[in-house]
C-alpha positions as CSV (number, residue, x, y, z in Angstrom):
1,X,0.5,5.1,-12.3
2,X,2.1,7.6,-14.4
3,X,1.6,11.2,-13.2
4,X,0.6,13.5,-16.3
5,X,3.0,15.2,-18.2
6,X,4.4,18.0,-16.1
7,X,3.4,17.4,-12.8
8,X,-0.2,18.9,-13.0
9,X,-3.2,16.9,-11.6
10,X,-6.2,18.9,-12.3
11,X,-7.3,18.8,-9.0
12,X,-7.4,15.2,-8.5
13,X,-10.4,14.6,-11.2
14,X,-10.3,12.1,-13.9
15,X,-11.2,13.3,-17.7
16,X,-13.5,11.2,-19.6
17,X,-13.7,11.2,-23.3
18,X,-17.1,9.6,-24.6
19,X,-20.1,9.8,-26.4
20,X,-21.6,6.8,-26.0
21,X,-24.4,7.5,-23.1
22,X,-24.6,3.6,-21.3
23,X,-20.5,3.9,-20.8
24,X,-20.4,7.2,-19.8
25,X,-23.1,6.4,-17.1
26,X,-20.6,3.4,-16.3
27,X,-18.1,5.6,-15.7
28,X,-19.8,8.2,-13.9
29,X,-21.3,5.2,-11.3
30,X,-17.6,4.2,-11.0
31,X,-16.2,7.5,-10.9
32,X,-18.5,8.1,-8.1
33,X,-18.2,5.0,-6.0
34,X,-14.3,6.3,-6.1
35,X,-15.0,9.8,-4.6
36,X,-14.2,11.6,-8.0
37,X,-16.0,14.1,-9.7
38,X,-15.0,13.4,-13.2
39,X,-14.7,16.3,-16.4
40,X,-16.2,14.5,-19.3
41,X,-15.5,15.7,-23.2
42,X,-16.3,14.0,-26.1
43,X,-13.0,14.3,-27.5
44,X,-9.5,15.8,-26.8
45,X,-10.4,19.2,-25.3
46,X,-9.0,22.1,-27.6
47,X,-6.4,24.6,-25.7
48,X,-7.8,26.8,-23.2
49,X,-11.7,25.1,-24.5
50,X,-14.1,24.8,-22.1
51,X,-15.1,22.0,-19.6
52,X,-17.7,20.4,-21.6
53,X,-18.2,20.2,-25.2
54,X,-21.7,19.9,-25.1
55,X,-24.4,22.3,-24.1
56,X,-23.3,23.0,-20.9
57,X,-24.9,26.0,-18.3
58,X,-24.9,26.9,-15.0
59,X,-26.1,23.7,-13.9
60,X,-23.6,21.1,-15.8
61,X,-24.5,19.8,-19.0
62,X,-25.8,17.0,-20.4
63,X,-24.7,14.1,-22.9
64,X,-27.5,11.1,-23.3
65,X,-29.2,10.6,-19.9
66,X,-25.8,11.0,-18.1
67,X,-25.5,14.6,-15.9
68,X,-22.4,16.3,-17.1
69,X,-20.2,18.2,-13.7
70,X,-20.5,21.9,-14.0
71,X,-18.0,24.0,-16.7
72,X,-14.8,24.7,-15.4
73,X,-12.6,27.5,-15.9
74,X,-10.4,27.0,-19.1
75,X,-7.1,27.0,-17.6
76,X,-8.2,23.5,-15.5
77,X,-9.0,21.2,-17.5
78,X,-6.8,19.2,-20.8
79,X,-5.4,16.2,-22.5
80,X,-2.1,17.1,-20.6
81,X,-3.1,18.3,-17.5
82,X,-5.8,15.7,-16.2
83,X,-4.1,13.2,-14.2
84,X,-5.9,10.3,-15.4
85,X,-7.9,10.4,-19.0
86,X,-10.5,7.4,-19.8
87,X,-11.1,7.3,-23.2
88,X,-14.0,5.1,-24.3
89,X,-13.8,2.8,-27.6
90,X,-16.1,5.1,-29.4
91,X,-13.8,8.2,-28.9
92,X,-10.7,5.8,-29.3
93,X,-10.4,7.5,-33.4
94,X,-10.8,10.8,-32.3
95,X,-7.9,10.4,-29.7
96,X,-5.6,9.1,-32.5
97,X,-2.6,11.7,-32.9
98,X,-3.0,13.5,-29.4
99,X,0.1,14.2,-27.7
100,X,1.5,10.9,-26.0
101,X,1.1,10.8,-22.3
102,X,0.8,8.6,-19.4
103,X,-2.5,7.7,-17.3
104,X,-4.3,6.8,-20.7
105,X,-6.9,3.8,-20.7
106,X,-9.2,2.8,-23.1
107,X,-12.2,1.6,-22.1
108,X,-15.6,-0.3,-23.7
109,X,-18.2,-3.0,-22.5
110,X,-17.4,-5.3,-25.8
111,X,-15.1,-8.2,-24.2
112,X,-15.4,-10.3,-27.8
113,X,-13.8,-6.9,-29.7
114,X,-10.4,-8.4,-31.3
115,X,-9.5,-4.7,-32.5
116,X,-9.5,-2.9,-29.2
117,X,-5.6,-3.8,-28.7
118,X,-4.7,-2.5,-31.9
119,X,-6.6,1.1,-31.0
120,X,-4.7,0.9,-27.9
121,X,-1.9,1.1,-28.8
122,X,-2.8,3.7,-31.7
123,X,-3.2,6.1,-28.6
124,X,-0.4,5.3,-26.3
125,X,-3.1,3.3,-23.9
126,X,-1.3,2.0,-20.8
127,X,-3.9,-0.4,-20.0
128,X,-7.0,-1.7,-21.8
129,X,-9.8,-2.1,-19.1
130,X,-12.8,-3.7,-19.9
131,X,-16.6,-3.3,-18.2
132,X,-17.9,-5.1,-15.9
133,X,-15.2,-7.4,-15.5
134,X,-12.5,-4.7,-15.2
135,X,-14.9,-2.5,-12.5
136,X,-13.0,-3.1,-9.5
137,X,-9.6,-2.1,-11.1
138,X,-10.8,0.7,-12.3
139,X,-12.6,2.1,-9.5
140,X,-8.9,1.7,-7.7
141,X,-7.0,4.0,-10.5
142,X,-9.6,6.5,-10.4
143,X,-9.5,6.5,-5.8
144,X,-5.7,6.9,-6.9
145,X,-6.0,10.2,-8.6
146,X,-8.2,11.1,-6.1
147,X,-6.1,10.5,-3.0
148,X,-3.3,11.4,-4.8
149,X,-1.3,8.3,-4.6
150,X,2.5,7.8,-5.2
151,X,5.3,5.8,-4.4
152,X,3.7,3.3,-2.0
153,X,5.1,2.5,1.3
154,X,7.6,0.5,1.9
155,X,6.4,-2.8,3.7
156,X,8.3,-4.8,5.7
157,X,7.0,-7.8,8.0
158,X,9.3,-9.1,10.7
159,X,8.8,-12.9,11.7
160,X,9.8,-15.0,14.5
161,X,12.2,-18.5,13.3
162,X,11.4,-19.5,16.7
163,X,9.0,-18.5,19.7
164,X,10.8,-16.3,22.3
165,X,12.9,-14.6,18.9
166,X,11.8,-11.5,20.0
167,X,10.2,-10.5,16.6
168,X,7.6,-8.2,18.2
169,X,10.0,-6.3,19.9
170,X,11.9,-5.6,16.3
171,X,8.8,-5.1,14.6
172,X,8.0,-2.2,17.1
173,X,11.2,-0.6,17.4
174,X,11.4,-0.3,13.7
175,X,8.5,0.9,13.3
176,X,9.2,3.6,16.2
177,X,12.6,5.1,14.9
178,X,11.0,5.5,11.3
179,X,8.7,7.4,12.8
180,X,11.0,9.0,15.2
181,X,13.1,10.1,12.3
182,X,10.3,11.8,10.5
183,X,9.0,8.9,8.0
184,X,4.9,8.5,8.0
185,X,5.0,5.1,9.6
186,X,2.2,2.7,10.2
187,X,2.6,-0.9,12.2
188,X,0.4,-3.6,11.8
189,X,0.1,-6.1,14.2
190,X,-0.3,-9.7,11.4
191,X,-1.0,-11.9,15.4
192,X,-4.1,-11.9,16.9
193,X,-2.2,-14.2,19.3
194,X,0.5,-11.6,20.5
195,X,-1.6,-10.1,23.1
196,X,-1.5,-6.8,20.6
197,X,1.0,-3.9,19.4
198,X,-0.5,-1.4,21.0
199,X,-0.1,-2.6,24.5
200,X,4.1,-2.7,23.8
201,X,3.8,0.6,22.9
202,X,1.7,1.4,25.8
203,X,-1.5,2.2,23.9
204,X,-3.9,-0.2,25.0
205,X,-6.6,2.0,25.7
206,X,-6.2,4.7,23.0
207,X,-9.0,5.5,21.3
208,X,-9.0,4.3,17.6
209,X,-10.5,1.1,15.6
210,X,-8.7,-2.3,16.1
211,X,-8.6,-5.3,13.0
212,X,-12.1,-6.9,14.1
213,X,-13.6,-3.1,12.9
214,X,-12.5,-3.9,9.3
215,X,-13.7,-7.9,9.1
216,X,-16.6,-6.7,7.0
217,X,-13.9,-4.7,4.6
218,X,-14.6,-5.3,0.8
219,X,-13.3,-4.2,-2.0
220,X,-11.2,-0.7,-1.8
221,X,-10.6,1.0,1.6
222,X,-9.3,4.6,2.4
223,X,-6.2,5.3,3.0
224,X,-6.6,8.6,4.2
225,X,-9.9,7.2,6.3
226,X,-8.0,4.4,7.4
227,X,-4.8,6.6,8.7
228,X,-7.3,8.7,10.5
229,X,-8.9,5.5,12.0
230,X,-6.2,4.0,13.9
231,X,-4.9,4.7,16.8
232,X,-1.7,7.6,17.0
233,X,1.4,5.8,19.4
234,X,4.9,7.4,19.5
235,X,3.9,9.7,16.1
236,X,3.0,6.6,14.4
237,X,-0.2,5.0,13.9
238,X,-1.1,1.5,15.0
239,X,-3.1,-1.3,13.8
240,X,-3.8,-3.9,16.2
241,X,-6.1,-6.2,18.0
242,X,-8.1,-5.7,20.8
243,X,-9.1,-8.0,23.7
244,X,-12.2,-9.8,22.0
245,X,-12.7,-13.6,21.1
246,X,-12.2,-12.5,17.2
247,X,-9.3,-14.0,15.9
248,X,-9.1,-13.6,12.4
249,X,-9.8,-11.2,9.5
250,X,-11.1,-12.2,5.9
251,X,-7.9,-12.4,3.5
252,X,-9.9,-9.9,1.4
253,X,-10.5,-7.8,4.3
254,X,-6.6,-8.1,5.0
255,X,-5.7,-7.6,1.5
256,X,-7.8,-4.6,1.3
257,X,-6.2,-2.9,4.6
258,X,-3.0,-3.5,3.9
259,X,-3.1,-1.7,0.4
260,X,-4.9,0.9,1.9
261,X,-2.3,1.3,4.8
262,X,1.0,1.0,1.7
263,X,-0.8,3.8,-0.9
264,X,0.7,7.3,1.0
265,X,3.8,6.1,1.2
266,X,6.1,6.3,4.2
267,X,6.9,2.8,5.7
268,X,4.7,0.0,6.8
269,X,6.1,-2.7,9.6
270,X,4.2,-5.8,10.5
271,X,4.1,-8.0,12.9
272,X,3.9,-11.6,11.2
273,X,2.8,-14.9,13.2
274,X,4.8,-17.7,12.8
275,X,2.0,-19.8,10.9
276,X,1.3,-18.9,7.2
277,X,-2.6,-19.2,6.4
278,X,-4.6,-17.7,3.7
279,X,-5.0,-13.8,5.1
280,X,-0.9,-14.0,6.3
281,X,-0.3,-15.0,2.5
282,X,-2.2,-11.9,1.8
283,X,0.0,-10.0,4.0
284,X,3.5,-11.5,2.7
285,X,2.6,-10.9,-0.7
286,X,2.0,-7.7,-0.4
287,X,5.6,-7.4,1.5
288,X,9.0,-5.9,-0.1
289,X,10.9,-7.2,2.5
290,X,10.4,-9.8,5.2
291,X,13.1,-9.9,8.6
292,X,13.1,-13.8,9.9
293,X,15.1,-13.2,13.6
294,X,16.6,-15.9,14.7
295,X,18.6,-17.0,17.8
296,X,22.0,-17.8,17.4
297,X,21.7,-21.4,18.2
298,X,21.7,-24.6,16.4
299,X,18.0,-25.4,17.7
300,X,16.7,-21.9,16.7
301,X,17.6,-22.3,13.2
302,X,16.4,-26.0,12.9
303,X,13.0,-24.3,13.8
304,X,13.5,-21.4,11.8
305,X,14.1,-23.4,8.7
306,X,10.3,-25.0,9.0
307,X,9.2,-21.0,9.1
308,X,11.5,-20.1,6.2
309,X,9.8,-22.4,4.0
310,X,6.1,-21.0,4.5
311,X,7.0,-17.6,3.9
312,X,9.4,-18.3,1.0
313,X,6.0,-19.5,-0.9
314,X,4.9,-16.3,-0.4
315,X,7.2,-13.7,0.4
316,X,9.8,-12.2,-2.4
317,X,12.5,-11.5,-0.3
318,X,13.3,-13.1,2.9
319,X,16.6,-12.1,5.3
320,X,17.8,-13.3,8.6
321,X,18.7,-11.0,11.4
322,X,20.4,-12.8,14.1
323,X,19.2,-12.0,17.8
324,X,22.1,-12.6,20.4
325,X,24.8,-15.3,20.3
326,X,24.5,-17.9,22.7
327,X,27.9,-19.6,24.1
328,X,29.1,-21.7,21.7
329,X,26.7,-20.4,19.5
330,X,26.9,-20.2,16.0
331,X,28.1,-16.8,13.6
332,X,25.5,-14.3,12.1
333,X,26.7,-15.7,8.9
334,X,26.4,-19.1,9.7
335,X,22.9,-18.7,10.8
336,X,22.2,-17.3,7.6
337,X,24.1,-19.7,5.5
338,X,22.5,-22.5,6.8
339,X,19.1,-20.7,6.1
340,X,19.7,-19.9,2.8
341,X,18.3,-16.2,3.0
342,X,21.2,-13.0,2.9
343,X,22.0,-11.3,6.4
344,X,20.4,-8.4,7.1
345,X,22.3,-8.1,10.8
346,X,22.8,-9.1,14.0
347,X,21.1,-7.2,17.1
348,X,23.6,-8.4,19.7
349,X,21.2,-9.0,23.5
350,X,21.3,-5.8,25.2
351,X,21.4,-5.9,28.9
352,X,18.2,-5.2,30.4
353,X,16.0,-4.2,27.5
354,X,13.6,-7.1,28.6
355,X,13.3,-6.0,32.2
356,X,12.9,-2.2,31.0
357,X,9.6,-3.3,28.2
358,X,8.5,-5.3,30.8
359,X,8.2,-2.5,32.8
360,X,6.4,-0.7,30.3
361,X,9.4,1.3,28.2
362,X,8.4,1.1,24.3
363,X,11.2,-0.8,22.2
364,X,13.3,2.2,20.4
365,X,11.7,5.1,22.3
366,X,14.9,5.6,24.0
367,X,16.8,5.6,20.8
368,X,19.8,4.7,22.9
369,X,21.2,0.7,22.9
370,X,21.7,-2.0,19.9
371,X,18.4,-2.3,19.1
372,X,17.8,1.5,18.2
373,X,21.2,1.4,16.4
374,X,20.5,-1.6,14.2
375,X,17.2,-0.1,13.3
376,X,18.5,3.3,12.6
377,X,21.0,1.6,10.7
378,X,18.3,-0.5,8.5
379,X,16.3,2.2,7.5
380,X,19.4,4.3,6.2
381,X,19.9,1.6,3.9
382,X,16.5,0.2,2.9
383,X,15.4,4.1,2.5
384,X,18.0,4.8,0.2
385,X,17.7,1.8,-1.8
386,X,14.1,1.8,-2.1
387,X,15.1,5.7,-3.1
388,X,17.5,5.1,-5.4
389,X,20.7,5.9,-3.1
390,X,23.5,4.2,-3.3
391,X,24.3,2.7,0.2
């Protein structure tokens, strides 16, 4: 979503422009079940006007049976400034031939009303949103403003091609030298059969909620409530099972936690199981990148192939990072080629790293070795394209 025009966000608040009392009390409701505190006009608010066109005191004002928020002082509120501005159809004419800005939506409770595109786009509407059926959608823009959302994370899911790959080892060194080199980082653990992330990084017992405390998760979660949640491991927060007979989450749970753990950006690594099913669908879609590793060995990449063809029905981009060459064994690009998926690198076996994680040393923490140097190297690049940078 568009910020508004010169950076300002009015404190986080939506601005409602209405007069027509059963959609301004839909919009309050929604406004509310968001967290927001909306200002409400009836049309675009003159320059340094008050909060409230209508009689407004002490106590707020009131338009129809809908309670009106307080008055604000004059330099806070404004067509420009708010960071999100609802217009309703009924104001929709007495928008026409306000200054063009982003975060504009027209909204009415008519779904049969063949003119409502039309006024749309007479007032520079981004989206046309319409009640009830558009309720959940906008309750999300609104929790945007509010949490002051941005550039989303960048997600990345790392998958085994074959069992032993050592995909969870990948998936929790990345996510430890993005943390390590200052990036807000959150890993999810996508296995409830991996015997959990937060035992590799030696957090088994930190206090914090685990994915069976968000099964009954509908609709939109947190994502400040859900950072705050989780357990904190190597400066990064973890999302992971624990030791109960649960074994799977909702896909609308998972879809709703995994948005939630994307909207303050940073980066977001998970752990993905080998099988695809509805809530790992969920997970892959919401992916910008997935890592298959696989062994350099001809047996490897037969299994890998069956894997590759689950998550390319999902996933939009899928790249092979080739762990170890066996004797004989074939090249990184080979592996790749035979894949049909773009290297992203090799991480050559490093001498022992099994014996040391075994022992209880978290994967990257040492930031020493090819697995810390491959990973460093990864986010350099990703970073900077996601970014912009050239590489």
């Amino acid at each position: 979503m568009g910020g508004a025009p010169g950076g300002a966000t009015a404190g986080g608040r939506p601005l409602i422009l209405t007069e027509d009392p059963l959609l301004l009390d839909d919009l309050l409701r929604l406004c509310a079940a968001a967290g927001a505190e909306p200002y409400v006009h009836h049309g675009v608010p003159e320059p340094g006007g008050t909060a409230e066109e209508a009689e407004a005191g002490p106590g707020g004002g009131v338009v129809g049976d809908a309670l009106l928020p307080s008055p604000l002082p004059r330099s806070q509120v404004g067509w420009d400034s708010a960071p999100l501005v609802l217009v309703g159809d009924d104001a929709a004419g007495r928008v026409r031939g306000a200054p063009r800005r982003p975060g504009v939506f027209l909204v009415g409770r008519d779904l049969d009303d063949p003119q409502v595109w039309q006024r749309a786009v007479e007032i520079g509407a981004e989206e046309v949103l319409r009640l009830p059926d558009a309720e959940n959608r906008l309750v999300d823009r609104i929790a945007d403003v509010v949490e002051g959302a941005g550039r989303p994370a960048l997600a990345v899911g790392v998958i085994g091609g074959s069992g032993g790959a050592g995909a969870s080892t990948l998936a929790c060194a990345l996510a430890v030298r993005a943390a390590r080199a200052g990036e807000r980082t959150i890993l999810v653990d996508g296995d409830p059969l991996g015997g959990g992330m937060d035992v590799l990084l030696g957090g088994e017992s930190a206090e914090g909620l685990r994915w069976p405390d968000f099964a009954a998760s509908r609709g939109r979660v947190g994502a400040g409530a859900l950072e705050e949640s989780l357990p904190e491991l190597h400066a990064l927060r973890v999302l992971s099972w624990d030791r109960g007979d649960r074994m799977a989450v909702p896909p609308a749970a998972t879809r709703s936690v995994l948005a939630a753990a994307r909207r303050r950006g940073g980066v977001v690594v998970v752990d993905l199981p080998r099988r695809v099913d509805e809530a790992v669908a969920e997970v892959l879609a919401q992916l910008d990148l997935v890592l298959m590793v696989v062994p350099g060995d001809l047996r490897a990449v037969a299994a890998a192939g069956r894997v590759a063809a689950g998550v390319r029905m999902v996933a939009r981009d899928v790249r092979v990072v080739v762990r170890g060459r066996c004797p004989g064994g074939l090249e990184p690009e080979a592996v790749a080629g035979l894949l049909g998926a773009p290297l992203a690198g090799e991480v050559p076996v490093e001498v022992g790293l099994p014996g040391r994680v075994a022992e209880g040393e978290t994967p990257g923490a040492q930031g020493r070795g090819a697995l810390a140097r491959f990973c460093d190297g990864f986010w350099q690049r990703a970073l900077g394209a996601a970014q912009g940078v050239p590489a």
